[in-house]
C-alpha positions in Angstrom: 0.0 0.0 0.0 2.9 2.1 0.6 3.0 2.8 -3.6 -0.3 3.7 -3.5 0.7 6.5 -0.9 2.9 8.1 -2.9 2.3 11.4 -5.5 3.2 8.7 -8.6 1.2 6.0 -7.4 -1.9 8.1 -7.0 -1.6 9.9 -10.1 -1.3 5.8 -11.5 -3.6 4.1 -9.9 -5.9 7.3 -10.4 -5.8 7.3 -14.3 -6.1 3.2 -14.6 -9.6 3.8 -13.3 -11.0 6.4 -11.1 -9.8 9.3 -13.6 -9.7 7.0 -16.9 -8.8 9.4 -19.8 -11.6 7.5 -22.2 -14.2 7.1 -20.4 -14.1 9.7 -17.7 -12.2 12.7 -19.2 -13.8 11.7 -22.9 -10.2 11.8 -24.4 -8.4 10.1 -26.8 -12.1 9.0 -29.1 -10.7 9.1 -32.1 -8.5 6.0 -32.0 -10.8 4.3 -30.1 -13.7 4.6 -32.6 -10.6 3.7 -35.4 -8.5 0.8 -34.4 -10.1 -1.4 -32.2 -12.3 -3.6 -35.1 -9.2 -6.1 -34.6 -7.5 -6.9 -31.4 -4.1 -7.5 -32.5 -4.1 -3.8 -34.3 -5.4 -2.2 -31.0 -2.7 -4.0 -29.0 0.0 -2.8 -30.9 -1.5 0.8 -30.9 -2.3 1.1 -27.2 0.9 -0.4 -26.8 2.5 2.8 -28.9 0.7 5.0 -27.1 1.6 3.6 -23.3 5.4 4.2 -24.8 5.2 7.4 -25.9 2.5 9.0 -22.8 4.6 6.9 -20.5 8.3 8.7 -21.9 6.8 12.0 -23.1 5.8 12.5 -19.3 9.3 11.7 -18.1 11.1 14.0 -20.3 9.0 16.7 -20.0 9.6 16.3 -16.5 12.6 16.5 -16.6 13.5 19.3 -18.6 10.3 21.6 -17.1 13.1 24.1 -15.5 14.4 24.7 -19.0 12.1 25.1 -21.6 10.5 28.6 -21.5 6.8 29.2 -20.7 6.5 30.9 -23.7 7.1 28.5 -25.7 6.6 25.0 -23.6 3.8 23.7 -25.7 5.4 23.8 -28.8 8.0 21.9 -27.5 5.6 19.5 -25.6 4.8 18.7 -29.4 8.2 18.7 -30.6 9.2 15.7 -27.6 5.9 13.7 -27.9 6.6 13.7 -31.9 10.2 12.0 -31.8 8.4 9.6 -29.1 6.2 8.6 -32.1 8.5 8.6 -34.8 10.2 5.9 -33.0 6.8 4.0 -32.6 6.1 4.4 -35.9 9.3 3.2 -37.3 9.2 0.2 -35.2 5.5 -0.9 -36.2 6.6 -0.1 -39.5 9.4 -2.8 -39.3 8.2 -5.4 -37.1 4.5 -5.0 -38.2 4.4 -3.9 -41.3 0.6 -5.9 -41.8 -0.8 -4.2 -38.9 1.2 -0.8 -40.1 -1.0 -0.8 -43.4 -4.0 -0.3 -41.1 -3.3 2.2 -38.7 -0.5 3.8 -39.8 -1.9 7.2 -40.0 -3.3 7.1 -36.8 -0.3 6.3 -34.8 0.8 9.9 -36.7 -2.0 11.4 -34.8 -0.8 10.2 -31.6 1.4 13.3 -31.7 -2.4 15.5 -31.1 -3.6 12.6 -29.0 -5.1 15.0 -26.1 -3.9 12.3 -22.6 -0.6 12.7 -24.3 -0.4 17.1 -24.5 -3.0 17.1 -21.0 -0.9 14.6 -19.1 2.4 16.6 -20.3 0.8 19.7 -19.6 -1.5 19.0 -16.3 1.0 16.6 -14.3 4.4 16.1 -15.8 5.5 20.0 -16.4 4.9 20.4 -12.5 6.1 17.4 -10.7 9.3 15.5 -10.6 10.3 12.7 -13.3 9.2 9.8 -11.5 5.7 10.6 -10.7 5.1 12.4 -14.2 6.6 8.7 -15.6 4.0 7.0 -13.7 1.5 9.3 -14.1 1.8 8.6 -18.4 2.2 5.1 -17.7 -1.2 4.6 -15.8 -3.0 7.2 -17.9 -1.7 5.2 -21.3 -3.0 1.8 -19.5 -5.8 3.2 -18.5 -6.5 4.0 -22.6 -5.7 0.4 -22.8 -7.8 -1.1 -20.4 -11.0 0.6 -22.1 -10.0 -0.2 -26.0 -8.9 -3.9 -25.8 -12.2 -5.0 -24.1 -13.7 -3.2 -26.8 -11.8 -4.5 -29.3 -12.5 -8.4 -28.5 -16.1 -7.6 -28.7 -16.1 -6.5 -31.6 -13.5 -8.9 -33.4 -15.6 -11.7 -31.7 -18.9 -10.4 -32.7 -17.8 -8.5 -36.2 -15.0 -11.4 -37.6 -15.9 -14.5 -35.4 -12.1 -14.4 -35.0 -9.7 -13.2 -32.1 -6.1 -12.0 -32.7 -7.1 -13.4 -36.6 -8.2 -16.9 -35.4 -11.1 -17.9 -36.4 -13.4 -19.2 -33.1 -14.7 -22.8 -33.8 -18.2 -21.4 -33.2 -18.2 -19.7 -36.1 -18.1 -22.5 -38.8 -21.0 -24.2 -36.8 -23.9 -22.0 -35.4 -22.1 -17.8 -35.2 -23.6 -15.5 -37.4 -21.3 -12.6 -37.9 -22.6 -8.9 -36.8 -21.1 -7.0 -39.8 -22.4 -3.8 -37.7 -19.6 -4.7 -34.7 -16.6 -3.8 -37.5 -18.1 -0.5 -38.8 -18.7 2.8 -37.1 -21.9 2.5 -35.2 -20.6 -0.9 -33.7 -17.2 1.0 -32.3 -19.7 4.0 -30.7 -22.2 1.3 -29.2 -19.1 -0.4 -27.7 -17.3 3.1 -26.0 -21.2 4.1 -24.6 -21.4 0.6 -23.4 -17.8 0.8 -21.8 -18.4 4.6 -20.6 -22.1 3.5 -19.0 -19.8 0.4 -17.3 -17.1 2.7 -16.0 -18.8 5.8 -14.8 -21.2 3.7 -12.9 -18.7 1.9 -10.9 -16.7 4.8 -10.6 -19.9 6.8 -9.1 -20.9 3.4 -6.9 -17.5 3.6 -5.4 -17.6 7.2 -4.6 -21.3 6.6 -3.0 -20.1 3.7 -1.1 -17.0 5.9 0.8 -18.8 8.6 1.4 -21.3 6.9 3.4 
């Protein structure tokens, strides 16, 4: 209990859950609604973006004293962008299947807004170890929402899972084709939002009494 104590381990644990940047701070949509029609694709992208939050953080951290007010955003941008060129490059060569899909949103991580608001809001204030933690829970905490969504709809949508195809589906599974468009990816992040908010809010209820 003693990490949970401490200024990193609060900032973690609070992003996992309590303070989840998807389905409490409404951040980060866009990937969400993009990627996560295949498991293995959304792995490898929340992975990237656990990477780069997680090291963005630290960095900013620790060059806060240094970079100018003036001009501290821009060079938020400027450290979260070499973060994903190195994400990118690696996808690129290691995946380059799963890079064909969602290449250019691993480019947009450079705009994701947990990334700029966990730089901006934690790391630019506090030391380099907290900040680090702090990116690392609130990238996990992205996780945690888009890979339950994710097997949903690969289950539901494919009838596969990481690309295998599920025995039930050659006997009695009838494909939803709605799971792997649009509408299926917004009824799965209200369904994961209603889920979260309400246990969140029973919690709450529950201490204060």
């Amino acid at each position: 209990m003693a990490f949970a104590n401490t200024a990193g381990g609060k900032a973690f644990l609070a992003n996992l859950w309590r303070e989840n940047p998807v389905f409490r701070q409404v951040l980060g949509i866009c990937s969400t609604l993009a990627v996560t029609n295949l498991v293995k694709n959304t792995f490898i992208m929340c992975l990237g973006l656990v990477f780069t939050t997680a090291l963005s953080s630290l960095t900013v951290s620790l060059l806060r004293s240094q970079i100018p007010r003036q001009v501290r955003m821009m060079v938020q941008v400027l450290i979260i962008a070499a973060y994903v060129i190195v994400v990118d490059t690696a996808i690129r060569a290691w995946a380059p299947d799963v890079h064909q899909f969602i290449g250019p949103y691993v480019g947009l991580i450079i705009t994701n807004c947990i990334i700029m608001g966990r730089c901006e809001a934690f790391a630019s204030a506090n030391p380099a170890w907290p900040s680090f933690l702090d990116g690392l829970g609130a990238g996990l905490g992205y996780a945690l929402v888009l890979l339950p969504i994710a097997v949903v709809r690969e289950v539901l949508g494919f009838g596969t899972l990481w690309g295998l195809a599920l025995p039930a589906r050659d006997l009695w599974f009838h494909q939803w084709t709605i799971m792997v468009m649009p509408p299926g990816a917004f009824f799965m992040l209200a369904l994961m939002a209603w889920f979260g908010n309400a246990r969140v809010l029973a919690r709450q209820k529950g201490g204060a009494k």
